[in-house]
Backbone bond lengths (Angstrom), bond angles and torsions (degrees), N, CA, C in turn:
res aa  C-N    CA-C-N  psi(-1)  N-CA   C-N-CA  omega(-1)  CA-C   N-CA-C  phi
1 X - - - 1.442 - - 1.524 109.35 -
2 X 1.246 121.53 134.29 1.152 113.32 -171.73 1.736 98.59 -99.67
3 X 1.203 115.11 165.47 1.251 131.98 179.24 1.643 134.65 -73.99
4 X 1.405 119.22 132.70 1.244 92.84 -141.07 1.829 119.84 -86.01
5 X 0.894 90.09 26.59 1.674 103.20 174.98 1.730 99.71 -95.15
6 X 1.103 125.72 -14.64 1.743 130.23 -167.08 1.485 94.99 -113.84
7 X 1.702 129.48 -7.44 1.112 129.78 -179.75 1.482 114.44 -103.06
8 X 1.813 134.12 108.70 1.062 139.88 151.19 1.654 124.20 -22.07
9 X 1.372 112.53 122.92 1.385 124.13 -176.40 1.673 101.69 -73.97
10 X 1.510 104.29 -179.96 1.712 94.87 177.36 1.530 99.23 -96.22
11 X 1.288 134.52 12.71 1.552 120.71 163.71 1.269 90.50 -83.76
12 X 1.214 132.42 -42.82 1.309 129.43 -153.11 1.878 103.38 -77.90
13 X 0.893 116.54 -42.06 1.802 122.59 167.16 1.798 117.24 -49.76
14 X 1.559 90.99 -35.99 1.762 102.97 -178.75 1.701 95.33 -64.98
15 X 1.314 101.91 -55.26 1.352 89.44 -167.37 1.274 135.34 -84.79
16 X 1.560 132.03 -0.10 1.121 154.95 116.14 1.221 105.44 -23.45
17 X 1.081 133.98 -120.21 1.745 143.45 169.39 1.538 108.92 13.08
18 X 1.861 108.10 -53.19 1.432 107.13 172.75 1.460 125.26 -65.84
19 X 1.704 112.23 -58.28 0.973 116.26 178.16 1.540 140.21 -111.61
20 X 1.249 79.17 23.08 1.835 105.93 174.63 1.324 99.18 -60.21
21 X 1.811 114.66 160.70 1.115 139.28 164.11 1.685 112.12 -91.50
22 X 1.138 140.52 115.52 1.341 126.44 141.17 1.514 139.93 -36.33
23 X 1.599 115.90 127.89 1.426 124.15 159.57 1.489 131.47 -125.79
24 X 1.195 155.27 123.68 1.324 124.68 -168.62 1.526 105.55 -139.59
25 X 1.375 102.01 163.03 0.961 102.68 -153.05 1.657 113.09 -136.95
26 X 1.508 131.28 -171.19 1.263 110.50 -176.62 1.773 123.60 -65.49
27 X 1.196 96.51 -44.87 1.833 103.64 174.02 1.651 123.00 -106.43
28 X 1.646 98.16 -31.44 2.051 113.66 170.08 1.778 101.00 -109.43
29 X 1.331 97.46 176.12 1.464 137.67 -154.66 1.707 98.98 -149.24
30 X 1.152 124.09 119.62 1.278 140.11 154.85 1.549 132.34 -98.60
31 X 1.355 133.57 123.50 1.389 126.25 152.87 1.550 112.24 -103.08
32 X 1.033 111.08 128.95 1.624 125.62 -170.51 1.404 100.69 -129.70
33 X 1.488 101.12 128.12 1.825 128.18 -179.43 1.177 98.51 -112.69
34 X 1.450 135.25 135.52 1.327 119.18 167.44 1.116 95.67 -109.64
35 X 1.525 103.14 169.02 1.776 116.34 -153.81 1.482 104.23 -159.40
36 X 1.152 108.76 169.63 1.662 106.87 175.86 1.704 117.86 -110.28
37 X 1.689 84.93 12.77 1.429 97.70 178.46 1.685 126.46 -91.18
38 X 1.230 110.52 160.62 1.881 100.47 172.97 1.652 98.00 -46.79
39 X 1.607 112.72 147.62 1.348 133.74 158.60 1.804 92.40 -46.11
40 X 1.483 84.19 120.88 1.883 107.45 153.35 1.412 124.64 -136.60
41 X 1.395 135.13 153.73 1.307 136.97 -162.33 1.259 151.45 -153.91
42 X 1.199 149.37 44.94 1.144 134.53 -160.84 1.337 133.33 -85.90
43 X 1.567 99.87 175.74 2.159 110.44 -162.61 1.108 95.50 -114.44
44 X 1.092 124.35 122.59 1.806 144.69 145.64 1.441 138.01 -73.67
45 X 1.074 130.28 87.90 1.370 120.29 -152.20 1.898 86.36 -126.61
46 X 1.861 98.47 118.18 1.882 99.18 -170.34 1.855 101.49 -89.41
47 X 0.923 94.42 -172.10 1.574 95.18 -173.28 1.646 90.69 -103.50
48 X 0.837 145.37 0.08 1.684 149.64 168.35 1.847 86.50 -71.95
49 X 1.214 139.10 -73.10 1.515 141.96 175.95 1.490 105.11 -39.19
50 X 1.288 119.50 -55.85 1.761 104.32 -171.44 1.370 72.46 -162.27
51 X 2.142 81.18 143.50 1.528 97.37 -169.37 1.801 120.08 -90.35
52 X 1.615 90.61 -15.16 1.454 114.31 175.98 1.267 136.67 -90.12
53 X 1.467 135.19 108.88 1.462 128.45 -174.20 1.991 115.57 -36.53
54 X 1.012 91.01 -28.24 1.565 98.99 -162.93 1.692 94.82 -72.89
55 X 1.122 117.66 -37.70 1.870 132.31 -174.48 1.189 99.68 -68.67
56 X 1.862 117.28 -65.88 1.475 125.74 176.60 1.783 110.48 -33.13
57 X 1.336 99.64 -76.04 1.402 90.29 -176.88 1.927 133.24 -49.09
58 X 1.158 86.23 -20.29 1.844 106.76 179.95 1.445 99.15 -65.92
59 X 1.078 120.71 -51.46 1.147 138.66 -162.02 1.879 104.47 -61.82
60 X 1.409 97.11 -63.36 1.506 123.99 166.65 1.547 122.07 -55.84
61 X 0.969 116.22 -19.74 1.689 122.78 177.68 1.515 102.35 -121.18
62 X 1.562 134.53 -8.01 1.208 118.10 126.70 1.761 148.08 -62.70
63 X 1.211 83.03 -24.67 1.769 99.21 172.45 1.671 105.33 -73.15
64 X 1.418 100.40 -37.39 1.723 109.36 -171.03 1.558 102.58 -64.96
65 X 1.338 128.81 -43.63 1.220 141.63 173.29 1.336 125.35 -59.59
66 X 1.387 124.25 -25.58 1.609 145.51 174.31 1.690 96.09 -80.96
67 X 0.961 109.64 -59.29 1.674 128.83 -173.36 1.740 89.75 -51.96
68 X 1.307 129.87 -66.21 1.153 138.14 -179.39 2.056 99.59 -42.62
69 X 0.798 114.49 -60.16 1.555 109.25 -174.19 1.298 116.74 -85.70
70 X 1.581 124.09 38.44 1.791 116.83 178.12 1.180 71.66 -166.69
71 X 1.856 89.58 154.61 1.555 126.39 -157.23 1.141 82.99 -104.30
72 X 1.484 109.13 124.66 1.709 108.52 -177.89 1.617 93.82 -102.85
73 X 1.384 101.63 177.45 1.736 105.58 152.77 1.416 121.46 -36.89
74 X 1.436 100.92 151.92 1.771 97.70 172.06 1.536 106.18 -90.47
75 X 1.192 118.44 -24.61 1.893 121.32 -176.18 1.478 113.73 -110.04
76 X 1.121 107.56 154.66 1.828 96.60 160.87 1.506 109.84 136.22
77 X 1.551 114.35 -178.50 0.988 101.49 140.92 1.409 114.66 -150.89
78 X 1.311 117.89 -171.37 1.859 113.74 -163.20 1.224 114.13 -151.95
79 X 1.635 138.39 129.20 1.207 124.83 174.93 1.962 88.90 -117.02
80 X 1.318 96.25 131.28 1.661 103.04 166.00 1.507 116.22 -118.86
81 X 1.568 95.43 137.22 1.751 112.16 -160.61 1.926 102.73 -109.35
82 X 1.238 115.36 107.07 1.509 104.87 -177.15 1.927 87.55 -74.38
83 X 1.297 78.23 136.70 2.118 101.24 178.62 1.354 104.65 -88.55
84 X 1.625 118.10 -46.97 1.498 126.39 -164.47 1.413 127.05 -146.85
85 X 1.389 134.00 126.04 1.401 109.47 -174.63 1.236 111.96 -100.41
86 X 2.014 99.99 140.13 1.478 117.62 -157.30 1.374 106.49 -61.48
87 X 0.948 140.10 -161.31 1.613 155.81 -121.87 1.559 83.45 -170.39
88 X 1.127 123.81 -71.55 1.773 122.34 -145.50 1.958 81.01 -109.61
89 X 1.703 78.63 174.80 1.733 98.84 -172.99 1.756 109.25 -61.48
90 X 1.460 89.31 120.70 1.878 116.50 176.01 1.481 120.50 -18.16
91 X 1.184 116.83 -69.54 1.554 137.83 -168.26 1.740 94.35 -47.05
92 X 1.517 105.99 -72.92 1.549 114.73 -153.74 1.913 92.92 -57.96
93 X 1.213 114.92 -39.55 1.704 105.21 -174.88 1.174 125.52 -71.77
94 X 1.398 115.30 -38.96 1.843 123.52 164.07 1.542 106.27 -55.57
95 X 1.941 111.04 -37.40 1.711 87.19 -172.78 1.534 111.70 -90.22
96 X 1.196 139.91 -10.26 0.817 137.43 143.73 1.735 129.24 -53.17
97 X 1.023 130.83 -48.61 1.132 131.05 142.55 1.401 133.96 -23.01
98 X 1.822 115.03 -49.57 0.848 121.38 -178.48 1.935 128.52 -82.15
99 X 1.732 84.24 -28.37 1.474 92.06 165.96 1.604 116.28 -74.21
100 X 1.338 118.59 -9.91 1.374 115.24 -177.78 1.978 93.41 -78.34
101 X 0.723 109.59 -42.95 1.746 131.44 -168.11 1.721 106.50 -61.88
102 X 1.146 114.23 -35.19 1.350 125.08 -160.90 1.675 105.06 -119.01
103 X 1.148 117.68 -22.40 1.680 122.62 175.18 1.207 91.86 73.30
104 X 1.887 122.39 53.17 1.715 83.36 167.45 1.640 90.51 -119.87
């Protein structure tokens, strides 16, 4: 779970969603707003991806854990959409994924 100063409000999701940029990627999907604010973010995981809360969240506290090991932006903000669930172990595919997503 990330902390809630690193976690996007729902004004802050509205306006992302609107005027976010698209990126996508092999398993996530990003909209990125840049901002002059600290990096904030949230994970979306739909029930079309996994039909089970117990999966959703797996899914979601693996992304949180990838996110935990890559140097993100210092500003901004980000909503990430899991597209597909991986095949092989969580962590290594979101962070890879994510560095493709983020250029780092």
């Amino acid at each position: 779970m990330l902390p809630r100063r690193q976690r996007l409000s729902a004004t802050e999701v509205k306006e992302v969603l609107a005027r976010g940029r698209s990126r996508r990627g092999a398993v996530l999907s990003v909209k990125v707003l840049s901002t002059t604010s600290p990096f904030r973010c949230a994970v979306v995981v739909s029930k079309k991806v996994a039909k089970t809360a117990v999966v959703r969240n797996r899914l979601r506290r693996g992304v949180y854990r990838a996110l935990a090991h890559t140097s993100l932006p210092l500003t901004g903000h980000a909503i990430l959409f899991v597209q597909s669930v991986p095949k092989a172990d969580l962590t290594p595919v979101f962070l890879s994924d994510l560095k493709k997503l983020f250029n780092v």
